[in-house]
DOFI-822553 format. One line per 5 residues: number of its first residue (from 1); for each residue x, y, z of C-alpha. Coordinates in steps of 0.5 Angstrom, whole numbers, plus 2048, in hexadecimal, padded with zeros to 3 digits. Example, Ala and Ser with C-alpha at 12.3 -4.5 7.8 and 13.67 -1.06 7.14 Angstrom:
2
1 = 819/7F7/810; 81B/7FE/80E
end
This chain:
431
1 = 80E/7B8/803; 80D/7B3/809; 811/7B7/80E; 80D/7BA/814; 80F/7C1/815
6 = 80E/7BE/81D; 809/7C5/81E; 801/7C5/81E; 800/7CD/820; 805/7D2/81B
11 = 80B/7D5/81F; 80B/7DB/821; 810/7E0/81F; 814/7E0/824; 814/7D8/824
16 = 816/7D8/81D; 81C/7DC/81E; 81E/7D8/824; 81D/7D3/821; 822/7D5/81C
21 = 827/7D6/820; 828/7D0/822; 828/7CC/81C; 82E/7D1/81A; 831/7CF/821
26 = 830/7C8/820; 832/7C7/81A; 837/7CD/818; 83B/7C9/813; 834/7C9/80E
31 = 82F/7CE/811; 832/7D5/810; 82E/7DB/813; 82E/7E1/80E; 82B/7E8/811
36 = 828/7EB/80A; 825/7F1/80D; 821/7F4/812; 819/7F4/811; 815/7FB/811
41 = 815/7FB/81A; 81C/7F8/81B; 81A/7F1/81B; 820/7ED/818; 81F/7E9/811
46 = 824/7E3/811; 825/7DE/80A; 827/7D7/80D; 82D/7D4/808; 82D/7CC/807
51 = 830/7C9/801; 836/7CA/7FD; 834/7C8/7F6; 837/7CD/7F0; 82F/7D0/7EF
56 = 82B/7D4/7F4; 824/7D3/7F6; 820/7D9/7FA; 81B/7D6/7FE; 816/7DD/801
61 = 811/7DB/807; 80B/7E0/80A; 80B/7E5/804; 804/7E6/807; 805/7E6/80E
66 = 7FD/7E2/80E; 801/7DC/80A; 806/7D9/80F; 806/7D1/80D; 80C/7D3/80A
71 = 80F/7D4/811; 80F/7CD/812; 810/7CB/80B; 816/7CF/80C; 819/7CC/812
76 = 817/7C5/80F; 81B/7C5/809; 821/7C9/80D; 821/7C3/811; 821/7BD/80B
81 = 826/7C1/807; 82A/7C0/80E; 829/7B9/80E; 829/7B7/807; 82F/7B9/804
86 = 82D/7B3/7FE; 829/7B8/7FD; 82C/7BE/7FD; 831/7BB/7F8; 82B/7B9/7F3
91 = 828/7C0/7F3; 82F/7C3/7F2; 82C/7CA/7F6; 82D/7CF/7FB; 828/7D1/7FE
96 = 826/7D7/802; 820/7D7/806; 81C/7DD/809; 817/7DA/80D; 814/7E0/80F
101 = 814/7E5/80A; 80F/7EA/80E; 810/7E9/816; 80C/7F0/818; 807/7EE/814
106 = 807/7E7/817; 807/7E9/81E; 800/7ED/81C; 7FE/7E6/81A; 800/7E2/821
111 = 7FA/7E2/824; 7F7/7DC/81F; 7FE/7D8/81E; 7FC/7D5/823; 7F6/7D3/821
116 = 7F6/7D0/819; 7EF/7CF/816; 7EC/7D3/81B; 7E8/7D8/818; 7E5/7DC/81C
121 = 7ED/7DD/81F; 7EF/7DF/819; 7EA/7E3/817; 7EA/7E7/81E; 7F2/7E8/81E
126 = 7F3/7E8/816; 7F8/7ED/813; 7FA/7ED/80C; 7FD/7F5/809; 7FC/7F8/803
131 = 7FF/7F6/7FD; 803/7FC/7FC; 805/7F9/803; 806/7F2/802; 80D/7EF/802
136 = 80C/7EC/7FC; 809/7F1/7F8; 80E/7F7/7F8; 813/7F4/7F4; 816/7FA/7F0
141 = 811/7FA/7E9; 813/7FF/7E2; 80E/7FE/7DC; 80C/803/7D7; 806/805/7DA
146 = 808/804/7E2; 80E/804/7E6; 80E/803/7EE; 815/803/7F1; 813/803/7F9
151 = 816/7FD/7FC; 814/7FA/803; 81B/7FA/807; 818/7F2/808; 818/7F2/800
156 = 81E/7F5/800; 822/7F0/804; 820/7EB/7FF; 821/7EE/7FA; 828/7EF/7FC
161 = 828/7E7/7FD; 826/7E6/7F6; 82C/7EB/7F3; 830/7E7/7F8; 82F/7E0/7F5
166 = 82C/7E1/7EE; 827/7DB/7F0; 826/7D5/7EB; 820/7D4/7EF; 81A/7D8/7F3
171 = 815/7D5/7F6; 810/7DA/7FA; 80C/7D7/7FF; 804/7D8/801; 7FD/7D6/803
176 = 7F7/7D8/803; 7EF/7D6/806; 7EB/7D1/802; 7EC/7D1/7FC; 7F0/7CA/7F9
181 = 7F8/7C9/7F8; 7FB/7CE/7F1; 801/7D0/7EF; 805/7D6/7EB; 80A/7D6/7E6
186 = 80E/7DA/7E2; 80F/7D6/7DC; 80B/7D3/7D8; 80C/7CB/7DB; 807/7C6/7D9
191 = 80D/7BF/7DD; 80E/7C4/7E3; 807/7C6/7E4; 804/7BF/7E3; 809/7BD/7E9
196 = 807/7C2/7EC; 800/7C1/7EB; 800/7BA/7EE; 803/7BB/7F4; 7FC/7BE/7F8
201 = 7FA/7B8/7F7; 7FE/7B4/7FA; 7FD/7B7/802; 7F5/7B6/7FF; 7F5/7BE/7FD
206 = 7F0/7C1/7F8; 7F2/7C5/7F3; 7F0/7CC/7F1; 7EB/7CB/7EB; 7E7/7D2/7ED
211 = 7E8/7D9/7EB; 7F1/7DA/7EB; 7F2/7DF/7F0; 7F4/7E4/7EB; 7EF/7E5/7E7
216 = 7F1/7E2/7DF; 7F7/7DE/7E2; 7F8/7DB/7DB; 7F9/7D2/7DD; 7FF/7CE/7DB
221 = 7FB/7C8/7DE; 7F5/7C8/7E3; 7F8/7CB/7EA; 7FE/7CE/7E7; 7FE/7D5/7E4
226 = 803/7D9/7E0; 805/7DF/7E5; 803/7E5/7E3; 807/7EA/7E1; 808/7F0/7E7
231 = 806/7F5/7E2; 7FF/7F2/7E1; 7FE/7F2/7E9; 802/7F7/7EC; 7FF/7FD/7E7
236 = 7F8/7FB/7E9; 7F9/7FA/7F0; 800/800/7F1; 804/7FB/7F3; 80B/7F8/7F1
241 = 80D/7F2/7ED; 80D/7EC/7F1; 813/7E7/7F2; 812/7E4/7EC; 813/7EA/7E9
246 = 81A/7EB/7EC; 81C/7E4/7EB; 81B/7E5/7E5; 821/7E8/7E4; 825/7E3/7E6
251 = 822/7DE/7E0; 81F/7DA/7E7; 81A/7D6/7E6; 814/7D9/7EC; 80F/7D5/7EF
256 = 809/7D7/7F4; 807/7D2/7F8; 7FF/7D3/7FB; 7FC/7CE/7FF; 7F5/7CE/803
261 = 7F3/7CF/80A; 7ED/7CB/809; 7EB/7C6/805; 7E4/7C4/800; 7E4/7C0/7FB
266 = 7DF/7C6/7F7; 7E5/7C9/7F5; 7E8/7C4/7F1; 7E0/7C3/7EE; 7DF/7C4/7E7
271 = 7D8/7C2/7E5; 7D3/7C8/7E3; 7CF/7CB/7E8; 7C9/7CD/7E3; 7CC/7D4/7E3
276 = 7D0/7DA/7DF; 7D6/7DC/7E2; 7D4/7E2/7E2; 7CE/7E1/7E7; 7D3/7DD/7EC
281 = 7D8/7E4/7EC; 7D1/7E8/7ED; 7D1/7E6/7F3; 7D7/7E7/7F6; 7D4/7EE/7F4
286 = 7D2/7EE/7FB; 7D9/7F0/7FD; 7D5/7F8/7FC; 7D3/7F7/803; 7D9/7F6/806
291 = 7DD/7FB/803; 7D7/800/805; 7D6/7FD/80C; 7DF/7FE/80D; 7DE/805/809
296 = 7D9/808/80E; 7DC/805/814; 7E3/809/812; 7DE/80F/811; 7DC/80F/819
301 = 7E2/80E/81C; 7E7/812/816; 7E8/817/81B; 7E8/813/821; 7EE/80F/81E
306 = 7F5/811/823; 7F9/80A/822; 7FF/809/81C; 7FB/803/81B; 7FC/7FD/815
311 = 7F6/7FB/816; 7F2/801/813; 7F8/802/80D; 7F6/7FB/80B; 7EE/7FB/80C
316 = 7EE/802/808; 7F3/7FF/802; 7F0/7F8/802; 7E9/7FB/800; 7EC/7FF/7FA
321 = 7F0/7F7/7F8; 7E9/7F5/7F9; 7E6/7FA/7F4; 7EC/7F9/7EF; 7EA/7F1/7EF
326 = 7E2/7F2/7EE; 7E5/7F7/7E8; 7E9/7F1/7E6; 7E4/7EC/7E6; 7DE/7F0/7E3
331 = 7E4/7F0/7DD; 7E4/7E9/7DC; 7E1/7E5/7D6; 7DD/7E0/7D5; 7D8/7E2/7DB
336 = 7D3/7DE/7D6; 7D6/7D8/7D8; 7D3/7D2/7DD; 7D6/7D3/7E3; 7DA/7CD/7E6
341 = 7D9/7CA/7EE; 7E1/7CD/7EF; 7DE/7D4/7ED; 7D9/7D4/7F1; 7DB/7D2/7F7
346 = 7E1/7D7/7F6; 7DD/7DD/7F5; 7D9/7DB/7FB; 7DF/7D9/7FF; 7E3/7E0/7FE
351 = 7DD/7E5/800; 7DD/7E1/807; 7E5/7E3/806; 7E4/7EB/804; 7DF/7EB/809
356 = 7E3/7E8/80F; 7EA/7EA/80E; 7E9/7F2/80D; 7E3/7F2/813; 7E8/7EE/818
361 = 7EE/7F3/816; 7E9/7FA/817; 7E7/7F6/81E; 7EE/7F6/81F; 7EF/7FD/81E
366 = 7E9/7FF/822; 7EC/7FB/828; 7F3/7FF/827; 7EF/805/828; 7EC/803/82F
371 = 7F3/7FF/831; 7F6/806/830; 7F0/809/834; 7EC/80D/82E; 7E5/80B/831
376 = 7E2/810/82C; 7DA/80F/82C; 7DB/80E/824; 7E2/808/826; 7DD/804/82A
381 = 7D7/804/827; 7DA/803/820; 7DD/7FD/824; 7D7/7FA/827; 7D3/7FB/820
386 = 7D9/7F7/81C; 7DA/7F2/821; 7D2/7F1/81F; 7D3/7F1/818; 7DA/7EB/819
391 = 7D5/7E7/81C; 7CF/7E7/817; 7D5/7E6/812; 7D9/7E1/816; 7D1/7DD/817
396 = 7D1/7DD/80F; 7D7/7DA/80D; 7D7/7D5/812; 7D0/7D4/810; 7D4/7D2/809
401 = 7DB/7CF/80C; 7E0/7CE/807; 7E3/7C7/809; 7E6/7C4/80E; 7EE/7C7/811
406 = 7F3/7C4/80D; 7F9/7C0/811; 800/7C5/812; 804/7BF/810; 7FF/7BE/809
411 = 800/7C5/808; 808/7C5/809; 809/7BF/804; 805/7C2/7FF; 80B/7C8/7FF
416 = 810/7C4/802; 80F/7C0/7FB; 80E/7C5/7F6; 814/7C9/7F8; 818/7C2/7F7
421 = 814/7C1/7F1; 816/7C7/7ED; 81E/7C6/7F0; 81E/7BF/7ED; 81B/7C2/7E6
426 = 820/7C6/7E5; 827/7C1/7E8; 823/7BC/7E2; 824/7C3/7DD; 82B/7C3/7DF
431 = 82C/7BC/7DE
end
């Protein structure tokens, strides 16, 4: 976890995979260079093979092109498997890396690599699909009730890796803003999840102790959650299963990795606010003016709209996802309880987010539109009142910032060293 992955800005796709291609010239007796398929615009997907141990490890980076620290968590750990063959040996795996399993939507996101922990960069050149768009999320799912069975061709391309190596291991790398450090696990492991647990803390990371991500996410130990199954997200959302969901198969053990951008100690607070549960969930029922100010944007421009965008695909889709999660939340139990500090900073945090994110993604969609040179009279005033609206949000949420930016190479360790930790866990059952 010590190693410095040697970057302060993330790559962009094009340095990454050139990056790649060196370290497989440069070492072509330990680094193998595998095509795997090709994303949804002709981008090439490589796996990077490193190791020859008798089980297999899949290492997934940049599900979610707005998440790249895996990118470099990637590279860190194809560069120390190279040069630690001692430690090749005592893990006994092969390992296939992707180190970015989105590169379309990546380059979406390139106007902040370059500026991590920049708020108003990334909220202004932010770009994250819909879950039915998601790499991550459209594994093939069938259950009773539901079935979904459209895989991207980048979900495919792992799949096809997956049905190559029948991993042993399956680790999927994220990051998010600023909540703490957490992690999901496929089994129910109390040894796994307590080493797991104690590992952002050693690179000064709080864990997460507000609400989980996905609302009723059952806890094995604080911070570490038991995934949940694909029929409960994809049927609710019209996705598909995840990666652990497919890995499955395999009998793999899947690990989510999920580490901050920013950092507060609120997150890990758990003393009582002197308020219920659900008072402090009420308040993010101030999300109705985002999801009414977005609606009656579209409503203005709707005729107007002449580019094939991705941003409008995901704005429209991301306020349906936003809808799904309020009716989630409002199922919830409990919301009699007192509130703890982690809770309410996270609910607070997340309404800045859902403001932000999906008003710089319509943002980007209108300046498409202008770029194209569609200056209807509807296009441009709606441009300039939501740019008004940007700022009156950005003005609040710097008001009530969310820590300070977390170093790359703190962020890197923690996934760097969870990946190790779940690999060693499982040499030690084997042994």
């Amino acid at each position: 976890m010590s190693r410095d992955p040697g970057c302060a800005v993330f790559p962009t796709v094009d340095a990454l995979q050139a990056e790649l291609q060196e370290l497989a010239a440069a070492r072509p007796d330990q680094v193998r260079l595998c095509r795997i398929g090709d994303s949804r615009l002709g981008e090439p997907l490589h796996a990077v093979t490193v190791g020859d141990g008798p089980a297999d490890a899949v290492v997934i980076a940049g599900p979610h092109p707005n998440e790249p620290v895996g990118a470099l968590t990637a590279l860190t750990l194809i560069k120390l498997l190279c040069e630690d063959s001692k430690l090749q040996a005592e893990l006994g795996l092969r390992w296939h890396v992707v180190a970015c399993a989105d590169p379309d939507g990546a380059r979406l996101n390139e106007g902040w690599y370059a500026r991590p922990g920049d708020r108003r960069a990334y909220a202004e050149h932010f770009y994250r699909p819909d879950l039915a768009d998601q790499v991550e999320w459209t594994f093939p799912l069938t259950t009773d009730a539901y079935r979904f069975d459209q895989p991207l061709p980048e979900t495919q391309a792992l799949m096809r890796l997956m049905d190559g190596v029948r991993p042993s291991l399956v680790c999927s790398l994220h990051n998010g803003e600023y909540q703490g450090a957490f992690f999901y696990l496929n089994r129910h492991d109390a040894t796994l999840a307590r080493r797991l647990a104690a590992l952002p803390g050693l690179e000064g990371l709080p864990l997460h102790h507000g609400e989980p991500e996905l609302p009723g996410a059952e806890p094995i130990v604080p911070a570490v959650y038991l995934t949940p199954p694909g029929a409960q997200v994809g049927k609710a959302f019209g996705s598909g299963g995840s990666s652990a969901d497919y890995s499955a198969a395999f009998g793999a053990l899947h690990l989510v990795t999920e580490v901050p951008t920013w950092a507060d100690e609120r997150v890990a607070d758990q003393s009582p606010t002197g308020r219920t549960y659900g008072q402090v969930l009420a308040e993010g029922a101030a999300r109705r003016d985002l999801i009414d100010t977005i609606l009656a944007g579209m409503r203005a421009v709707a005729g107007d709209l002449s580019v094939r965008s991705p941003f409008r695909r995901s704005t429209e889709n991301t306020l349906e996802t936003f809808r799904k999660l309020g009716e989630l939340e409002e199922t919830m139990p409990d919301l009699a309880r007192p509130a703890t500090v982690a809770e309410e900073f996270g609910n607070r945090q997340m309404l800045h987010l859902m403001r932000l994110r999906p008003l710089g993604t319509f943002l980007r969609m209108l300046d498409a539109e202008i770029a194209a040179g569609n200056l209807t009279s509807a296009v441009r005033e709606q441009r300039r009142l939501l740019a008004e609206q940007f700022e009156t949000w950005y003005g609040q949420a710097e008001a009530d910032p969310p820590g300070l930016p977390i170093e790359l190479r703190k962020l890197v360790a923690v996934q760097l060293g969870a990946a190790l930790a779940a690999a060693f866990h499982l040499a030690e059952g084997a042994a």
